[in-house]
C-alpha positions in Angstrom: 7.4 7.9 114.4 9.4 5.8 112.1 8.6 3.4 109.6 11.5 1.6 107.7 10.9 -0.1 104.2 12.7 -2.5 102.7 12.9 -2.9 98.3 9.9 -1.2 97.8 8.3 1.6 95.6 6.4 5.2 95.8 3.2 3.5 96.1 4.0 1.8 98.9 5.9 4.8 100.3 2.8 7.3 100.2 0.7 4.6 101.9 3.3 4.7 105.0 3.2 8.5 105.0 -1.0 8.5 105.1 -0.8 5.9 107.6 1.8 7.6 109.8 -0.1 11.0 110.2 -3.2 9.2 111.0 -1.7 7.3 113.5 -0.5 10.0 115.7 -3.0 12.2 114.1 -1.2 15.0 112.1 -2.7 16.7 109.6 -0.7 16.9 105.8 -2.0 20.8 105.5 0.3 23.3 106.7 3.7 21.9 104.7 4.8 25.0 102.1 6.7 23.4 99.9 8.3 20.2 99.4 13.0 20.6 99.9 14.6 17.9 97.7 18.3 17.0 99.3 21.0 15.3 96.9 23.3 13.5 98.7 25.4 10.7 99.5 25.4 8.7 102.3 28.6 10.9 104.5 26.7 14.2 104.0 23.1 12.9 104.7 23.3 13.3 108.0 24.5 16.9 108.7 22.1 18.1 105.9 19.1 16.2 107.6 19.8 18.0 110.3 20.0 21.7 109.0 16.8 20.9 106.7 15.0 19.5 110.0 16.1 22.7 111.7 15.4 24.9 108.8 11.2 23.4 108.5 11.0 25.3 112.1 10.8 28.1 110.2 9.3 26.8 106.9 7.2 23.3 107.5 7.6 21.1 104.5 8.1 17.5 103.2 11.5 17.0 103.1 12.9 14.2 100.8 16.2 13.1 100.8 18.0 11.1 97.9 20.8 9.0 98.8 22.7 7.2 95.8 24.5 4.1 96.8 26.7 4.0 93.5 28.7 0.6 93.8 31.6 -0.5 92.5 30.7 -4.0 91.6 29.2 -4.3 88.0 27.4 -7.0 89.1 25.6 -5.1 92.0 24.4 -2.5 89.4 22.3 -4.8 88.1 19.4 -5.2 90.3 17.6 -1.9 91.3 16.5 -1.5 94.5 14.6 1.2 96.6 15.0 1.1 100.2 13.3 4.3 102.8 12.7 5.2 105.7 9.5 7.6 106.3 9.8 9.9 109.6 6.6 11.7 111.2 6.5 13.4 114.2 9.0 14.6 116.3 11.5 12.8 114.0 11.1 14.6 111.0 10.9 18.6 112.1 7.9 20.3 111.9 7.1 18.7 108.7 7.3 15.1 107.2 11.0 13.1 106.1 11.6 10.4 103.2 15.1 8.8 103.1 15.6 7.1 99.8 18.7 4.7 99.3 18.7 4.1 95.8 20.6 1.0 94.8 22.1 0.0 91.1 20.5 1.1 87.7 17.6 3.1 90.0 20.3 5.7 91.1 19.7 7.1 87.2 16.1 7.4 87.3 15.8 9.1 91.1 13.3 11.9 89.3 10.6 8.9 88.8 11.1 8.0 92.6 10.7 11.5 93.4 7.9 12.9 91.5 5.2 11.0 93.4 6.4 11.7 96.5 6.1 15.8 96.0 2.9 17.9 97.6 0.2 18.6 95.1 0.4 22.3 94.3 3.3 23.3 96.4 6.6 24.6 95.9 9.8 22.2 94.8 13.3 23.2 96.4 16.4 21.1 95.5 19.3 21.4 97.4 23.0 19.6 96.8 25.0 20.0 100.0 28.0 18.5 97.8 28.5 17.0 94.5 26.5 19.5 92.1 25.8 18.4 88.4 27.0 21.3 86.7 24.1 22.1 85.0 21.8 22.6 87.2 18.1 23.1 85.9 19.3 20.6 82.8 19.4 17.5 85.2 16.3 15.7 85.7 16.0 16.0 90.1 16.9 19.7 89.1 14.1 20.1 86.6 12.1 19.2 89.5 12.4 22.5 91.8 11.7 26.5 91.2 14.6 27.3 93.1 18.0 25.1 92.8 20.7 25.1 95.9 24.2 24.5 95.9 27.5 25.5 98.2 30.3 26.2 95.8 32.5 26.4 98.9 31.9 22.6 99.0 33.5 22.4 95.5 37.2 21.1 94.9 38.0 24.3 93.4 35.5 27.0 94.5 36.3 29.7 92.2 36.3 27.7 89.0 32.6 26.4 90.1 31.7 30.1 90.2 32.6 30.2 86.5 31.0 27.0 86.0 27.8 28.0 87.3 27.5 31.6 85.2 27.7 29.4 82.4 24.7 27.5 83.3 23.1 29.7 85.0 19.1 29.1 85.0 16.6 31.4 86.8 16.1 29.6 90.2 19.7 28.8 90.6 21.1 30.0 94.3 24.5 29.3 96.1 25.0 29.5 99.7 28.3 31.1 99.4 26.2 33.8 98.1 23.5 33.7 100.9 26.6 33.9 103.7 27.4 37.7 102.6 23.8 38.8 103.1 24.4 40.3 106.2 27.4 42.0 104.6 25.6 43.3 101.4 23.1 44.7 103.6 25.2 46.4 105.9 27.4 48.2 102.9 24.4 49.3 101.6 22.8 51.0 104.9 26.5 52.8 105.3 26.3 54.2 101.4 22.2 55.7 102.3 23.7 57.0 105.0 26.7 59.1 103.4 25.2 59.5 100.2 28.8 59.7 98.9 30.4 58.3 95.4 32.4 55.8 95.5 35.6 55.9 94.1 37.2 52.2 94.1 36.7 49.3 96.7 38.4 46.4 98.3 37.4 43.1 99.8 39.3 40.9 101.8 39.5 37.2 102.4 40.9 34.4 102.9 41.9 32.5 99.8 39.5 30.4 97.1 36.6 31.6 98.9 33.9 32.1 97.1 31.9 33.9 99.1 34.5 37.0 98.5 34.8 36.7 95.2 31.0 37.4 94.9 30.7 40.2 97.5 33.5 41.9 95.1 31.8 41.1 91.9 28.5 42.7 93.7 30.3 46.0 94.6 31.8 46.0 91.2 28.6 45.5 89.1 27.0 47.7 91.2 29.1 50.1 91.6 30.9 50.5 88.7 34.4 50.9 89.9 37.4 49.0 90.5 37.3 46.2 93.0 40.7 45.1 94.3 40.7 41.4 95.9 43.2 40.8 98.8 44.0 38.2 101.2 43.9 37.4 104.5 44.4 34.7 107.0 40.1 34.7 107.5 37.8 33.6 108.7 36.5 33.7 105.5 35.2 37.4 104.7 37.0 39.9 106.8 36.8 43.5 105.7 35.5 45.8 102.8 36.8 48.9 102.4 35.3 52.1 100.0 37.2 55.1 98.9 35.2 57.7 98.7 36.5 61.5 98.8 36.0 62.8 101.6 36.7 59.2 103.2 37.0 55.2 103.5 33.5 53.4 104.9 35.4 50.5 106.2 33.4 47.0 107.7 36.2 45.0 109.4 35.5 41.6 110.7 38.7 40.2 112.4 37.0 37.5 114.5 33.7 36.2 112.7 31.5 37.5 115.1 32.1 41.1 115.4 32.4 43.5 113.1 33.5 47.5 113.5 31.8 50.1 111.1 33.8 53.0 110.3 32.4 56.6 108.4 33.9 59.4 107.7 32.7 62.2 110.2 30.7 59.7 112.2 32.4 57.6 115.4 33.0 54.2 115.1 30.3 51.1 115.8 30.5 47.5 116.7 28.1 45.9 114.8 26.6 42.3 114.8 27.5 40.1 111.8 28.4 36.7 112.9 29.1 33.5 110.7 25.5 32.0 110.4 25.2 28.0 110.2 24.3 25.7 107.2 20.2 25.9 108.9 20.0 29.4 108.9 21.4 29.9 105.5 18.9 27.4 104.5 16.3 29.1 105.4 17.3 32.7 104.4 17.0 30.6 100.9 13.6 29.1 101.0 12.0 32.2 102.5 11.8 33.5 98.5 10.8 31.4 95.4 11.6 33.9 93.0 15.0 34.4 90.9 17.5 36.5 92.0 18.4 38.8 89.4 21.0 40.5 91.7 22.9 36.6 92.1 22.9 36.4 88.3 23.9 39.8 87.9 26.7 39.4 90.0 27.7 36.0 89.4 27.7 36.8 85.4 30.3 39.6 86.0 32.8 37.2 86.3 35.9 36.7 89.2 38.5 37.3 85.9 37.3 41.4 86.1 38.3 41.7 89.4 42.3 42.9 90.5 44.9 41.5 92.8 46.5 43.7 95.3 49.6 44.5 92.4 47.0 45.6 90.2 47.0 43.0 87.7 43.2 41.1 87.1 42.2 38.5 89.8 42.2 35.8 87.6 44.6 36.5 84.1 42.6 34.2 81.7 38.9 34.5 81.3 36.2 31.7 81.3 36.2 31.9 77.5 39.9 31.7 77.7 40.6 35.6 76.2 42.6 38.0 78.7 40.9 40.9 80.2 42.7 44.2 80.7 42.9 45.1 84.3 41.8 48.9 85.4 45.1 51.1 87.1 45.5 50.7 90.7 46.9 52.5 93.1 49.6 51.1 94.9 48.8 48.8 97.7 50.7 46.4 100.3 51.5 43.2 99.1 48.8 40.3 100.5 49.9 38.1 103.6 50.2 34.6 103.4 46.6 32.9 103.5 45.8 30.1 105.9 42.4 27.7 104.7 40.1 28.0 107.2 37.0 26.0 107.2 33.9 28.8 106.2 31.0 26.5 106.8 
């Protein structure tokens, strides 16, 4: 069910909603949390979708904001709320506002919002695109326990990485860091397994993916050993390798969807780690509330500790602008030439 509104206000909104569910007679109980979606009018669509797929899993009330920033000066002068309330089969297993704000009201979307939240339920707030940079300081942000962003959706994806250890509030997420979950997992069951030290590490990649730079800075804060970064011509994350002495544990993925294990004294395996879609990385993210100490930990470490394939630091400059010293390394084959690939 569908009911479209025209310059109107919360008020009037939250009446539709009550109105809707008694009409075809669903029941507001059952929604965990209310997801907050940032966007603009391109990306509305796509991210509709992955929250309407996601709310299969975790039913909620999703609201989207949609800023129509205009050009014309004059236009900025009027405010004007426009939505579109879904129930039903339209809107997941859950409920759907779309808010169009219009001139000076694109400023002050948190008092359009706030209403419109459950009573004594979770907030999520998720920017497919187009992140402030500081996240839990801007006022939809404020709103949520748990902030979302994709910094592979940035014009520069690795500076964003810097830019978000910098604001870093508890809550803060990024999906590029919810993609190497499979990965994270899988290193880790190898390591139980062997019960061996490692020695150094190396993760490859395509180029200005941030989701590689992360899974490095992971093993390196973890670990506590030199991580090389290396490139490759992707998709996106493509192997890890881990010296250890009496072997390398080596996860290659060549063709996003199939990876090969390798141990030392153990045969190979083929194991399962696909590319997983926008939905299911959404839902990965609202299945805890808490904050991740391990993201902070690892985002905090910082892409300028980590080393090239010559042995010289990742990145030479660090976010405060001082050089860091880059660990020896052992000599290696230059990179190959990367080709961009789209990792979403």
């Amino acid at each position: 069910m569908k009911i479209d509104l025209t310059e109107t206000n919360s008020s009037k909104i939250n009446a539709a909603l009550v109105k809707a569910r008694r009409d075809i007679g669903t029941p507001a109980i059952g929604m965990v949390l209310t997801l907050v979606i940032v966007t603009d009018e391109e990306n509305a669509y796509d991210a509709l979708k992955s929250a309407n797929d996601a709310s299969h899993e975790h039913p909620s009330r999703i609201v989207v904001v949609v800023k129509r920033v205009s050009r014309s000066p004059r236009s900025r002068q009027g405010a004007r709320l426009d939505a579109e309330v879904r129930v039903g089969a339209d809107s997941g297993t859950g409920e759907t506002v779309v808010l169009r704000l219009h001139g000076e009201l694109v400023d002050h979307a948190q008092s359009v919002v706030l209403p419109l939240l459950l009573p004594d339920a979770p907030v999520v707030v998720w920017w497919p695109d187009g992140a402030p940079t500081d996240l839990a300081g801007d006022p939809l942000g404020a709103l949520g326990q748990r902030r979302i962003t994709d910094t592979y959706a940035c014009e520069d994806p690795i500076g964003a990485l810097g830019t978000r250890a910098a604001a870093y509030a508890p809550g803060d997420t990024d999906l590029s860091w919810t993609r190497i979950t499979p990965w994270r997992s899988m290193l880790a069951a190898a390591l139980d397994q062997q019960n061996l030290s490692v020695t150094s590490a190396t993760v490859e990649g395509e180029a200005d993916n941030p989701s590689c730079e992360l899974l490095a800075m992971w093993l390196a804060d973890r670990l506590q050993v030199p991580v090389t970064r290396t490139l490759s011509s992707g998709p996106g994350l493509t192997a890890v390798r881990l010296e250890t002495k009496d072997g390398a544990i080596v996860l290659d993925r060549a063709d996003g969807a199939l990876a090969t294990l390798c141990m030392p004294g153990q045969p190979d395996r083929a194991v399962a780690l696909k590319r997983r879609d926008t939905a299911e990385l959404l839902a990965e993210e609202l299945r805890r509330l808490d904050p991740d100490n391990t993201y902070e930990a690892s985002l905090k470490f910082g892409v300028s500790k980590l080393r090239s394939a010559d042995g010289a630091p990742a990145k030479p400059e660090a976010e405060s602008g001082a050089p860091v010293e880059a660990a020896p390394a052992e000599a290696a084959p230059k990179p190959k030439p990367a080709r961009k690939t789209a990792a979403k």
